[in-house]
ZADO-1210 file (C-alpha; in nm, 4 decimals, padded with zeros to 6 digits):
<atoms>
<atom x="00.7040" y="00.5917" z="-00.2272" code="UNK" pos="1"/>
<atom x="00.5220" y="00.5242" z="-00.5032" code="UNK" pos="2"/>
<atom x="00.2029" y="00.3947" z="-00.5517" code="UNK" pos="3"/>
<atom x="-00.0114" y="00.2182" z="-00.8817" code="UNK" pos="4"/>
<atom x="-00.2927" y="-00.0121" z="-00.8382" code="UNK" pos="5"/>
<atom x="-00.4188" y="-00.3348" z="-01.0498" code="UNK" pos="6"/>
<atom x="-00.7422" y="-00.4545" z="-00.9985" code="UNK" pos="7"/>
<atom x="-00.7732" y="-00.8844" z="-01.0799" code="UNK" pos="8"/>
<atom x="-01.0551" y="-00.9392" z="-01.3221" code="UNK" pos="9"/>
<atom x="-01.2719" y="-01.2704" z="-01.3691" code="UNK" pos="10"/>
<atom x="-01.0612" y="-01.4062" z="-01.6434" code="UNK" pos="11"/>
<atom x="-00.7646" y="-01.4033" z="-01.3755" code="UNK" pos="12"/>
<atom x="-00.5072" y="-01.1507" z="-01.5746" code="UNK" pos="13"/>
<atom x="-00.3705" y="-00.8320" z="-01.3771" code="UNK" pos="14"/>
<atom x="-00.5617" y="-00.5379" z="-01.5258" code="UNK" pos="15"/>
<atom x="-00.4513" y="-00.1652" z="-01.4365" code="UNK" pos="16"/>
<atom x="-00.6960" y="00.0338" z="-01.1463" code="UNK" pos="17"/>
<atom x="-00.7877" y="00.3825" z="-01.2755" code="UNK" pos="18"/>
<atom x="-00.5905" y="00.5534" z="-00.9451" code="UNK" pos="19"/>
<atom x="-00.2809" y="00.4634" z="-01.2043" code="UNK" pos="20"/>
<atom x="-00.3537" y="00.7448" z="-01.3639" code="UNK" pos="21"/>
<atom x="-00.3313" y="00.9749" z="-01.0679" code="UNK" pos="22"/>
<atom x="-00.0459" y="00.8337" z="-00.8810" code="UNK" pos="23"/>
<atom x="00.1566" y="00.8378" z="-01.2065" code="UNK" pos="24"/>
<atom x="00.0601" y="01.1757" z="-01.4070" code="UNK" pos="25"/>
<atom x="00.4028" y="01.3853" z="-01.2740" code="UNK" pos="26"/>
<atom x="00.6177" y="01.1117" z="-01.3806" code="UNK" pos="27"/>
<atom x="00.4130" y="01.0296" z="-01.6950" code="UNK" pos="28"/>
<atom x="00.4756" y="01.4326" z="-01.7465" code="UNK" pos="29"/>
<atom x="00.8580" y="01.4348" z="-01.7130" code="UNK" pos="30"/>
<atom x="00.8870" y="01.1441" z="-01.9612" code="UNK" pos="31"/>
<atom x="00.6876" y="01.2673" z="-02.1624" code="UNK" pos="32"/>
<atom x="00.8671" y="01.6529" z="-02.1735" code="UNK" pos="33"/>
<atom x="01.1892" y="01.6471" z="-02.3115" code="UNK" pos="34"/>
<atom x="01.5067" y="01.4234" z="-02.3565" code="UNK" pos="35"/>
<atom x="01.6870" y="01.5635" z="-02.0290" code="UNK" pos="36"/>
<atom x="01.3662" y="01.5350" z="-01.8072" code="UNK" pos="37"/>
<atom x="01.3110" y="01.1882" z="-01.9781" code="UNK" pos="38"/>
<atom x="01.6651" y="01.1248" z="-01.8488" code="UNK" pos="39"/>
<atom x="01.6340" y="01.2223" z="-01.4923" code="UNK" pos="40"/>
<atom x="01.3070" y="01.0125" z="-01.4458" code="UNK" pos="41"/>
<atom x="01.4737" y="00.7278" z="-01.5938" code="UNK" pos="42"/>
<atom x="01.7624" y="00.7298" z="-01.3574" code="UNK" pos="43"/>
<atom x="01.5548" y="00.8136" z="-01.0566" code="UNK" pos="44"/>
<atom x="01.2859" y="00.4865" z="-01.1922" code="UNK" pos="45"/>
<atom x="01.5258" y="00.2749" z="-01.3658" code="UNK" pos="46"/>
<atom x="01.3194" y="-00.0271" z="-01.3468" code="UNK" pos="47"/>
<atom x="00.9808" y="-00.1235" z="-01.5433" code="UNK" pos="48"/>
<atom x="00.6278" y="-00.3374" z="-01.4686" code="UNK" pos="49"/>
<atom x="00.5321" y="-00.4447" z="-01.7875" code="UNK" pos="50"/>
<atom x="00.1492" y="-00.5366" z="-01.8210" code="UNK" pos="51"/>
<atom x="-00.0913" y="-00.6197" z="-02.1156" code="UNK" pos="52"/>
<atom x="-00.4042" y="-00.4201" z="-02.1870" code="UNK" pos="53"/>
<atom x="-00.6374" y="-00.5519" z="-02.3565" code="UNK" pos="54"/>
<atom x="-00.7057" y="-00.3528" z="-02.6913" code="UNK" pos="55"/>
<atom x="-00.3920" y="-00.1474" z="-02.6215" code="UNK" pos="56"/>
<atom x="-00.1184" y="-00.3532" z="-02.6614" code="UNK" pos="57"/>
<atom x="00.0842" y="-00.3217" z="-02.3600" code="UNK" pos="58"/>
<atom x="00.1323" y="-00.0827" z="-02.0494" code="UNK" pos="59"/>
<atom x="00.4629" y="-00.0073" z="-01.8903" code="UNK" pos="60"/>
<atom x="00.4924" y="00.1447" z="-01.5062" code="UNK" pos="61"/>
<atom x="00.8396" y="00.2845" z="-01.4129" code="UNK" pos="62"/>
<atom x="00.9388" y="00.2154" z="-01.0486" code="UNK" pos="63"/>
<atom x="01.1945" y="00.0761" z="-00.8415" code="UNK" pos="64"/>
<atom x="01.2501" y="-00.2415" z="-00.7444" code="UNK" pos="65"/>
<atom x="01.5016" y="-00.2715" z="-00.4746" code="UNK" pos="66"/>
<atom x="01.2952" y="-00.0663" z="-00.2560" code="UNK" pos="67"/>
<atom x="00.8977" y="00.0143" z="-00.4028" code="UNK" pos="68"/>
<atom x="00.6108" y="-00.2097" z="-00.3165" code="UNK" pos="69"/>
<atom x="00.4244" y="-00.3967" z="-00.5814" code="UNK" pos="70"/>
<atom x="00.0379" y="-00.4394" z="-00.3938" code="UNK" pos="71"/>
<atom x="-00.1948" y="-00.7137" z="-00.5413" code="UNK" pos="72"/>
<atom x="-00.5725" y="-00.6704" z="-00.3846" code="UNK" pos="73"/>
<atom x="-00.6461" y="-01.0233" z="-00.4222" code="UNK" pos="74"/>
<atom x="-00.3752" y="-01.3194" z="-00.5544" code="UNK" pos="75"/>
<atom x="-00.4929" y="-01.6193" z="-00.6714" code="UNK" pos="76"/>
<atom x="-00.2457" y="-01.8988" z="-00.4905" code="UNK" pos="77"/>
<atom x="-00.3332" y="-02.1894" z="-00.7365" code="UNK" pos="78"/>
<atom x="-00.3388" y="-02.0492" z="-01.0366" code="UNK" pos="79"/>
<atom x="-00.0231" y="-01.8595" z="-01.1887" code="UNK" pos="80"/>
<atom x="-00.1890" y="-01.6101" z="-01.4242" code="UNK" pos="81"/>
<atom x="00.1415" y="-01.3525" z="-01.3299" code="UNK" pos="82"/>
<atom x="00.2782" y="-01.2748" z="-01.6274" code="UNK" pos="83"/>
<atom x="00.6775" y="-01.3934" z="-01.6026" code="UNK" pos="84"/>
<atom x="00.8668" y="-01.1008" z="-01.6904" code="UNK" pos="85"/>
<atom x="00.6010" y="-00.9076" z="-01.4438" code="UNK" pos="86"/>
<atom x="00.6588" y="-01.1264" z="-01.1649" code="UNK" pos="87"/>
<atom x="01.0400" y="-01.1398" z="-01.2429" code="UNK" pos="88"/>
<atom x="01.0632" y="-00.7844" z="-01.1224" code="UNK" pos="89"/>
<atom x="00.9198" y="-00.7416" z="-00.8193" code="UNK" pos="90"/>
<atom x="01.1094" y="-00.7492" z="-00.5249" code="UNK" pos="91"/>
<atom x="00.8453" y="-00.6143" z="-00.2537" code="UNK" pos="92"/>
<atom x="00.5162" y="-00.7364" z="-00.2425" code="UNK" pos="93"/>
<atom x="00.2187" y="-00.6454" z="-00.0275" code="UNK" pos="94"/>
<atom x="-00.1066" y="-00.8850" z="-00.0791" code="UNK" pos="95"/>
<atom x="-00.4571" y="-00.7926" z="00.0913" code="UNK" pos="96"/>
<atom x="-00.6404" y="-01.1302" z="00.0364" code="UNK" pos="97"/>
<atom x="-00.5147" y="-01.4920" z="-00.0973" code="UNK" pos="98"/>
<atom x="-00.7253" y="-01.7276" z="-00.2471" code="UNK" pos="99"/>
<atom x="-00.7456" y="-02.1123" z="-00.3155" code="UNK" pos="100"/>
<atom x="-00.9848" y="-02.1633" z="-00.6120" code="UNK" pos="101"/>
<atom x="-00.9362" y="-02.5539" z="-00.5622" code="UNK" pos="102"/>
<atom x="-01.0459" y="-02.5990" z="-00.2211" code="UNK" pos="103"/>
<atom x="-01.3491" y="-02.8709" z="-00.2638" code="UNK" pos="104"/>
<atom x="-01.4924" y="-02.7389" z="00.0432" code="UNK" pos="105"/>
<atom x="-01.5331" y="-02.3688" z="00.0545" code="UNK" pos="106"/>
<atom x="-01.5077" y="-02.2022" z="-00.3292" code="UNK" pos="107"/>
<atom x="-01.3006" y="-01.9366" z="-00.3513" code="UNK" pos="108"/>
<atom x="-01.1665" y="-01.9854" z="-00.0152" code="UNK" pos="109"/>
<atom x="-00.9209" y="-01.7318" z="00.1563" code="UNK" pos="110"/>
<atom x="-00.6108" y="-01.8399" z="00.2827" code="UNK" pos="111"/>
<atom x="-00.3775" y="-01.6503" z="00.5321" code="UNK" pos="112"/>
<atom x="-00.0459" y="-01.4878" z="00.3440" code="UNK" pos="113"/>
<atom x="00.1876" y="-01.6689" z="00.5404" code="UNK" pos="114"/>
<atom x="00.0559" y="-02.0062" z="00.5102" code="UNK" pos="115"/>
<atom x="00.1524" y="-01.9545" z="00.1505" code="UNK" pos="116"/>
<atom x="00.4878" y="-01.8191" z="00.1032" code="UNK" pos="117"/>
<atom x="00.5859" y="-02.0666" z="-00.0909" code="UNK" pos="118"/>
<atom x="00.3429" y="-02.1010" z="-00.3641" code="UNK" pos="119"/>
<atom x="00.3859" y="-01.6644" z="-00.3908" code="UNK" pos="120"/>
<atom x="00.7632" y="-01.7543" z="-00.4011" code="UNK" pos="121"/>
<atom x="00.7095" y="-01.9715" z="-00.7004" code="UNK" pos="122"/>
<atom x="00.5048" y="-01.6906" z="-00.8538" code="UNK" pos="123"/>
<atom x="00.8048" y="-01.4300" z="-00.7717" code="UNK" pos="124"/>
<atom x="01.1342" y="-01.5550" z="-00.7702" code="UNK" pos="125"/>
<atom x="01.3086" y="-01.2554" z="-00.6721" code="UNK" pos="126"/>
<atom x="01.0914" y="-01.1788" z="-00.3848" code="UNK" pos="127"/>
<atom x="01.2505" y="-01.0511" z="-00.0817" code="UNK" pos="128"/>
<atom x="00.9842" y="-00.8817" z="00.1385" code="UNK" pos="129"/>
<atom x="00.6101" y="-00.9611" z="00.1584" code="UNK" pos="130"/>
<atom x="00.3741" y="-00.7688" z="00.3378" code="UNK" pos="131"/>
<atom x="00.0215" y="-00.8409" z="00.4633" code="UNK" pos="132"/>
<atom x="-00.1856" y="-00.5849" z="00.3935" code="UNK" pos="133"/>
<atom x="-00.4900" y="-00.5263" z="00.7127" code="UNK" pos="134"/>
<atom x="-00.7425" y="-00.2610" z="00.6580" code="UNK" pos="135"/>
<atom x="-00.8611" y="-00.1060" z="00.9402" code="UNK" pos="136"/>
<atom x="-01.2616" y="-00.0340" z="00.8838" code="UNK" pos="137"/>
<atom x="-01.3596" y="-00.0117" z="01.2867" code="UNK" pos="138"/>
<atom x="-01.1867" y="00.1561" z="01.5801" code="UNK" pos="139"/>
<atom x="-00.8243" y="00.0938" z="01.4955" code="UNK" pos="140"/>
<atom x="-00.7066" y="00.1890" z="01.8030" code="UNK" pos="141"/>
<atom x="-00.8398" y="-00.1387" z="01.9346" code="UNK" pos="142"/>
<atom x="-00.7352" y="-00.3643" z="01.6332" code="UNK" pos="143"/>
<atom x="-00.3662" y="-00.2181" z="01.5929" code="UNK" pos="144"/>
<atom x="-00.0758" y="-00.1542" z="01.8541" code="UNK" pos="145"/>
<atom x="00.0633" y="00.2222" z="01.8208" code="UNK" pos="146"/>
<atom x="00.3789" y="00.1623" z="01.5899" code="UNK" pos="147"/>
<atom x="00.1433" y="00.2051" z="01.2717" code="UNK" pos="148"/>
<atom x="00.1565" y="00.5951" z="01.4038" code="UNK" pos="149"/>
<atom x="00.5104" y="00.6247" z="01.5213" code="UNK" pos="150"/>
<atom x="00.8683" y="00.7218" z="01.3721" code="UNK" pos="151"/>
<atom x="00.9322" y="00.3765" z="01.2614" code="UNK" pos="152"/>
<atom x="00.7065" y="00.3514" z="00.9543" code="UNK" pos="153"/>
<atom x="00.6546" y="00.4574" z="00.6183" code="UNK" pos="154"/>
<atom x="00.3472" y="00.6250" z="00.4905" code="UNK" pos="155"/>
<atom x="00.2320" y="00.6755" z="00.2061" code="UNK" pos="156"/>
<atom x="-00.1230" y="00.8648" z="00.0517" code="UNK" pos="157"/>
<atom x="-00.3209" y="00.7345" z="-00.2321" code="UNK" pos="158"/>
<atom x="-00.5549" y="00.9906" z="-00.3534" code="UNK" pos="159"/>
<atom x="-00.7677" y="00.9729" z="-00.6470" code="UNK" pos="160"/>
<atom x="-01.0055" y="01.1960" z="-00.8209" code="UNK" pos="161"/>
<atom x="-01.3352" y="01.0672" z="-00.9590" code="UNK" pos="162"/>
<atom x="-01.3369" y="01.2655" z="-01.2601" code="UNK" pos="163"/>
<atom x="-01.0049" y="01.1817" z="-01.3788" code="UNK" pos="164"/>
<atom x="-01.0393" y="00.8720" z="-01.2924" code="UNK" pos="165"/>
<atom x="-01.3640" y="00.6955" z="-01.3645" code="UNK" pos="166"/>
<atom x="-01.4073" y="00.6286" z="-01.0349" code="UNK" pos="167"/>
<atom x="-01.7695" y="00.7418" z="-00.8593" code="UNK" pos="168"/>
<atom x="-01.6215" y="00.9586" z="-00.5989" code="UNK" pos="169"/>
<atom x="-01.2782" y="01.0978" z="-00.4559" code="UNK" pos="170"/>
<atom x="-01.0832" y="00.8621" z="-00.1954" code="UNK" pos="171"/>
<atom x="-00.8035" y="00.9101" z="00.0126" code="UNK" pos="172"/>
<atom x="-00.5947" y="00.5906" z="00.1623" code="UNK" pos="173"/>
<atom x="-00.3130" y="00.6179" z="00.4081" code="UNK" pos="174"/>
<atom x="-00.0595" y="00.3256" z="00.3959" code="UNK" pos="175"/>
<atom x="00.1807" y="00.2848" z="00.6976" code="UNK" pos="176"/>
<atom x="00.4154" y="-00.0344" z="00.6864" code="UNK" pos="177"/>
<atom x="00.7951" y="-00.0626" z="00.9391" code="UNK" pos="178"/>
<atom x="01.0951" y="00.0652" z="00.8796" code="UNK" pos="179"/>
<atom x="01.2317" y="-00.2928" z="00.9125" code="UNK" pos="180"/>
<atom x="01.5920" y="-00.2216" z="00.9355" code="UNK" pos="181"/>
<atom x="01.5619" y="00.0390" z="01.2105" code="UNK" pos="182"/>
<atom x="01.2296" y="-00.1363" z="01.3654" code="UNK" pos="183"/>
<atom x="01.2896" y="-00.5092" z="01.2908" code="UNK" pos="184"/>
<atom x="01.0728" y="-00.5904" z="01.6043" code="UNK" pos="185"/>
<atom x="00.7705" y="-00.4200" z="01.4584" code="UNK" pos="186"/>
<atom x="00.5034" y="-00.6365" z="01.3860" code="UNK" pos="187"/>
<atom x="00.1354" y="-00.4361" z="01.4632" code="UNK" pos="188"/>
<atom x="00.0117" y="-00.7542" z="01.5795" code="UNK" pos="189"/>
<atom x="-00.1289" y="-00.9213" z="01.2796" code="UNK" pos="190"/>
<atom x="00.1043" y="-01.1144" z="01.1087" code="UNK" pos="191"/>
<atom x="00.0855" y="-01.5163" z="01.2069" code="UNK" pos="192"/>
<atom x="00.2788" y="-01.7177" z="01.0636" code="UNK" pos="193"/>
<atom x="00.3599" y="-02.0953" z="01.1004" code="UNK" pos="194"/>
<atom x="00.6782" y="-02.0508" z="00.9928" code="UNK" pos="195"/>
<atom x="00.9195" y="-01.9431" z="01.2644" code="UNK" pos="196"/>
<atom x="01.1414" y="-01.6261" z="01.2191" code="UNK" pos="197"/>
<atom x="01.4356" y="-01.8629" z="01.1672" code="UNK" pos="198"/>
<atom x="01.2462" y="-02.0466" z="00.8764" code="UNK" pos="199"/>
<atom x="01.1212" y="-01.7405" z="00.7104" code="UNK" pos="200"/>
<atom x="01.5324" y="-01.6516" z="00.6927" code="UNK" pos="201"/>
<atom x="01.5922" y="-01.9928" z="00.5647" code="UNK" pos="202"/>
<atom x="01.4124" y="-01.9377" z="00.2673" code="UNK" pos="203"/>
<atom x="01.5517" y="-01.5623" z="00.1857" code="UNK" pos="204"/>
<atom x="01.2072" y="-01.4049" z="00.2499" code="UNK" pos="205"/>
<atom x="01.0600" y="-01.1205" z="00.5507" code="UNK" pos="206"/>
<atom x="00.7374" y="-01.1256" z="00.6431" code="UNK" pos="207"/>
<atom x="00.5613" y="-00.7514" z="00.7474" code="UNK" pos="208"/>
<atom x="00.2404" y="-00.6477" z="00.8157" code="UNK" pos="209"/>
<atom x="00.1023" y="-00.2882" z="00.6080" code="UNK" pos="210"/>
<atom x="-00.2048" y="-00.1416" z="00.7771" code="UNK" pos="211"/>
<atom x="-00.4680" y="00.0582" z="00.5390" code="UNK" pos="212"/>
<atom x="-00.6712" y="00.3372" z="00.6714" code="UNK" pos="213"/>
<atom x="-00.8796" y="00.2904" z="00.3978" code="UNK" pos="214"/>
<atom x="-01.1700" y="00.6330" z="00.3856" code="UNK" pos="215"/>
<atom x="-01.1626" y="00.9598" z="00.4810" code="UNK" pos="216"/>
<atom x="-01.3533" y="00.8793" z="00.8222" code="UNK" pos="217"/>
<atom x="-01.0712" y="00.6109" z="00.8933" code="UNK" pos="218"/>
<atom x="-00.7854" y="00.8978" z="00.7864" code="UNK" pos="219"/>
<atom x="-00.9619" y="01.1429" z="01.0692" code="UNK" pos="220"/>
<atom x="-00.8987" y="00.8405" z="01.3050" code="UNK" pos="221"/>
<atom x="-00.5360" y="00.8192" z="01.2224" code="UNK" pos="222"/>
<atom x="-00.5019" y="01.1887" z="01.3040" code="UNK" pos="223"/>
<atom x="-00.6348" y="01.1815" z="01.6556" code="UNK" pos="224"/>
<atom x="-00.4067" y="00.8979" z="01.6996" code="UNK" pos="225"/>
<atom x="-00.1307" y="01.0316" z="01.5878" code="UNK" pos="226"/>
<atom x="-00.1864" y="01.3717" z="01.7749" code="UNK" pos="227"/>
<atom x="-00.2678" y="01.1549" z="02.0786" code="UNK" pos="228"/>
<atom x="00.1029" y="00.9902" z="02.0399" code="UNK" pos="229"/>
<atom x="00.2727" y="01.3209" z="01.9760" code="UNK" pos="230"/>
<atom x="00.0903" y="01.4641" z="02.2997" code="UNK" pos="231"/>
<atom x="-00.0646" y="01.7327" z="02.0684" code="UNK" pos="232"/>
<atom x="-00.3963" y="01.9301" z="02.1900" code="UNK" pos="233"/>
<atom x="-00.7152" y="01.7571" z="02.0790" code="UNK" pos="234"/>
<atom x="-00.9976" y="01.9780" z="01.8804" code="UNK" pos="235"/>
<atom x="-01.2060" y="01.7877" z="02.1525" code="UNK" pos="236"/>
<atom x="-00.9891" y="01.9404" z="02.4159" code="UNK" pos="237"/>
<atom x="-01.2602" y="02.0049" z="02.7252" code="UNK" pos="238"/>
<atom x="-01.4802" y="01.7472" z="02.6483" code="UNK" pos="239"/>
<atom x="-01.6289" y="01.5741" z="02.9089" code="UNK" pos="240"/>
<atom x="-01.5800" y="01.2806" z="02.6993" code="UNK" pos="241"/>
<atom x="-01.2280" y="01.0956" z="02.7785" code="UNK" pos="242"/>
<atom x="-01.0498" y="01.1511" z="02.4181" code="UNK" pos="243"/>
<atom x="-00.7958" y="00.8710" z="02.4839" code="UNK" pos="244"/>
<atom x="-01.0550" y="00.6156" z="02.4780" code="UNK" pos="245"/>
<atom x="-01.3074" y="00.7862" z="02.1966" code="UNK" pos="246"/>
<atom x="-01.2024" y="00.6891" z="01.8831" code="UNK" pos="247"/>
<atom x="-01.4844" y="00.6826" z="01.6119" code="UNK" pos="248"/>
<atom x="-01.5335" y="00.9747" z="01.4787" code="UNK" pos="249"/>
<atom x="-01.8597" y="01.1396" z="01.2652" code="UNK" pos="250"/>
<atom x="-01.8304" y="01.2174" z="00.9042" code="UNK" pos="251"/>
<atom x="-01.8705" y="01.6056" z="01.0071" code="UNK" pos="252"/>
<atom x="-01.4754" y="01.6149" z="01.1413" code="UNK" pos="253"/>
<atom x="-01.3443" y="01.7593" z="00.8877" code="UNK" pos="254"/>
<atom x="-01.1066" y="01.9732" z="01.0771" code="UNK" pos="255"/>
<atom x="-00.9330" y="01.6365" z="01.1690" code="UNK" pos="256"/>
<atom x="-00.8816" y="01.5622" z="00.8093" code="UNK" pos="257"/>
<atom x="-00.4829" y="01.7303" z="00.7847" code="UNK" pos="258"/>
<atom x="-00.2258" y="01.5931" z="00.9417" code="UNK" pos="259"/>
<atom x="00.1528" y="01.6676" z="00.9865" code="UNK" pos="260"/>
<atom x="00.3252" y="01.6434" z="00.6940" code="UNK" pos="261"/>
<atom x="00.0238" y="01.6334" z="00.4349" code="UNK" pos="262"/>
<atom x="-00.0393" y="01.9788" z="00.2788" code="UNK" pos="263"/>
<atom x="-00.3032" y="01.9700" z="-00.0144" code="UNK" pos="264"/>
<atom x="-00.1504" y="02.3309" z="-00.1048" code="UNK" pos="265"/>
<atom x="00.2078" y="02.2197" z="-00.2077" code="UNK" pos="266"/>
<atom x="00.1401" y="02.2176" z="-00.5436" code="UNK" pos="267"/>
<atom x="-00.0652" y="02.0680" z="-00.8183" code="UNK" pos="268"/>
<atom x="-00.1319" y="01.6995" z="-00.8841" code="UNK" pos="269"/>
<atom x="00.1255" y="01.5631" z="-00.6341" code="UNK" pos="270"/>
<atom x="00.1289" y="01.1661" z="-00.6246" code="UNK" pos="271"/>
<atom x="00.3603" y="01.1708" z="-00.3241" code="UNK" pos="272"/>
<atom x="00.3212" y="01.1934" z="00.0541" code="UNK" pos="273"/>
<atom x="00.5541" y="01.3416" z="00.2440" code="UNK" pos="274"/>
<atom x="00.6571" y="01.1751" z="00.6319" code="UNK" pos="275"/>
<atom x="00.9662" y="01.1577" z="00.8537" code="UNK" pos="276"/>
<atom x="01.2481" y="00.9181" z="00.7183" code="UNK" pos="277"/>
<atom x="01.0242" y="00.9004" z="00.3839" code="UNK" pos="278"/>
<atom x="01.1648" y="00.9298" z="00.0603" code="UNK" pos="279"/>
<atom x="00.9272" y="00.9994" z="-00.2466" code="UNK" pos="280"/>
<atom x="01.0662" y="00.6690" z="-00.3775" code="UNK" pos="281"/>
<atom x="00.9657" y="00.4042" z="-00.1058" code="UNK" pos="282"/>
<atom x="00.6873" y="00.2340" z="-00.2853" code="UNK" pos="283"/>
<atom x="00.4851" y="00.1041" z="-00.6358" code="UNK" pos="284"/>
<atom x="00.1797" y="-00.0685" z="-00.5010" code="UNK" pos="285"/>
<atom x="-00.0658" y="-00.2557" z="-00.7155" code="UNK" pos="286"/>
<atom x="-00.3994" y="-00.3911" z="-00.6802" code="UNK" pos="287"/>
<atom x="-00.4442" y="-00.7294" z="-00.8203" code="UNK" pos="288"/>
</atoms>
């Protein structure tokens, strides 16, 4: 999975978030190496997100579309401000928050993704997948069911750096969305729709939800849930406290802040996050 973010500025054009830069420096380093390792990113990213900067010209993002996620932040539903040949590409889309600039009664109002399929269908043609994106910012455990820390989803970790970045501080997001074809029942509870099942496969289109731990504190929580699936032995192990039911955790865990799979030693400047049934392909996602 890969990962790039685009923020949506005032004027309403798709302009690139500084974790870009992160996510993307290995691949940015094999095109940039030689012919051959040019070649073997190519093939491995044959496909390209094409995006104006302003001052620069243009910037291009290497992914793949049949199976990486393009993330907007915030999509404007009434106003098409997508470039074409952007929109043209993406296949998977995961949107945080939709807005309707035209409602008379509440400005800038937010709408629900699903009650607007079809206007983000008219944006992307060739959409096939759409995911609504939930961050969890309070005791998860009571605001998602457990599939967001089974088997039957992909993760994926967004880390940035503030100095190469821009960005104030360093952040670490954790992004866990179903393995549809071997979980197609998986739904973590938050996606409504008023379209039924049958109607969302009348128009070509799935519907998913993609659940955001979002800080480091919320990461911690993901880790005692997960070790609490797998059965593992808590760090609060003897506590008089019940640890199945305790949940929020204080800033000073920082043992809790690994978890399977993650190991900030593997190497240097890594934009990809290892999990079972994950490939290092799965995703693009972009802020918008």
């Amino acid at each position: 999975m890969r990962q790039a973010m685009l923020d949506r500025s005032d004027s309403f054009h798709l302009e690139i978030h500084p974790t870009v830069a992160s996510q993307t420096k290995s691949l940015r380093t094999m095109l940039s190496t030689h012919r051959d390792s040019r070649r073997i990113a190519v093939r491995k990213y044959p496909d390209e997100l094409v995006l104006p900067v302003v001052g620069c010209g243009r910037a291009i993002v290497r992914f793949r579309k049949e199976t990486d996620v393009v993330y907007l932040m915030n999509l404007i539903s009434d106003s098409n401000y997508v470039p074409p040949d952007f929109a043209s590409e993406v296949q998977n889309l995961a949107v945080y928050a939709v807005h309707n600039l035209r409602d008379e009664h509440v400005p800038n109002a937010h709408e629900t993704l699903p009650e607007v399929v079809l206007a983000i269908q008219g944006i992307f043609p060739n959409l096939k997948r759409l995911y609504n994106v939930w961050l969890v910012v309070f005791q998860p455990k009571d605001e998602i069911s457990d599939e967001s820390i089974t088997k039957y989803v992909h993760q994926y970790m967004v880390e940035t750096y503030g100095q190469e970045t821009g960005l104030e501080e360093d952040t670490r997001s954790l992004f866990c969305w179903p393995v549809s074809h071997i979980h197609p029942d998986f739904s973590m509870g938050k996606v409504r729709t008023r379209r039924s099942p049958e109607e969302m496969e009348g128009i070509g289109l799935e519907v998913w939800s993609m659940v955001q731990f979002w800080s480091k504190r919320r990461y911690r929580t993901y880790n005692k849930l997960r070790r609490l699936y797998l059965n593992l032995p808590s760090a609060n192990a003897g506590d008089d406290q019940d640890s199945s039911n305790s949940y929020d955790d204080d800033d000073t865990d920082s043992d809790d802040f690994e978890s399977e799979g993650d190991d900030d030693d593997d190497g240097t400047d890594s934009d990809e996050f290892e999990s079972e049934g994950v490939g290092d392909d799965d995703v693009v996602e972009l802020d918008g």
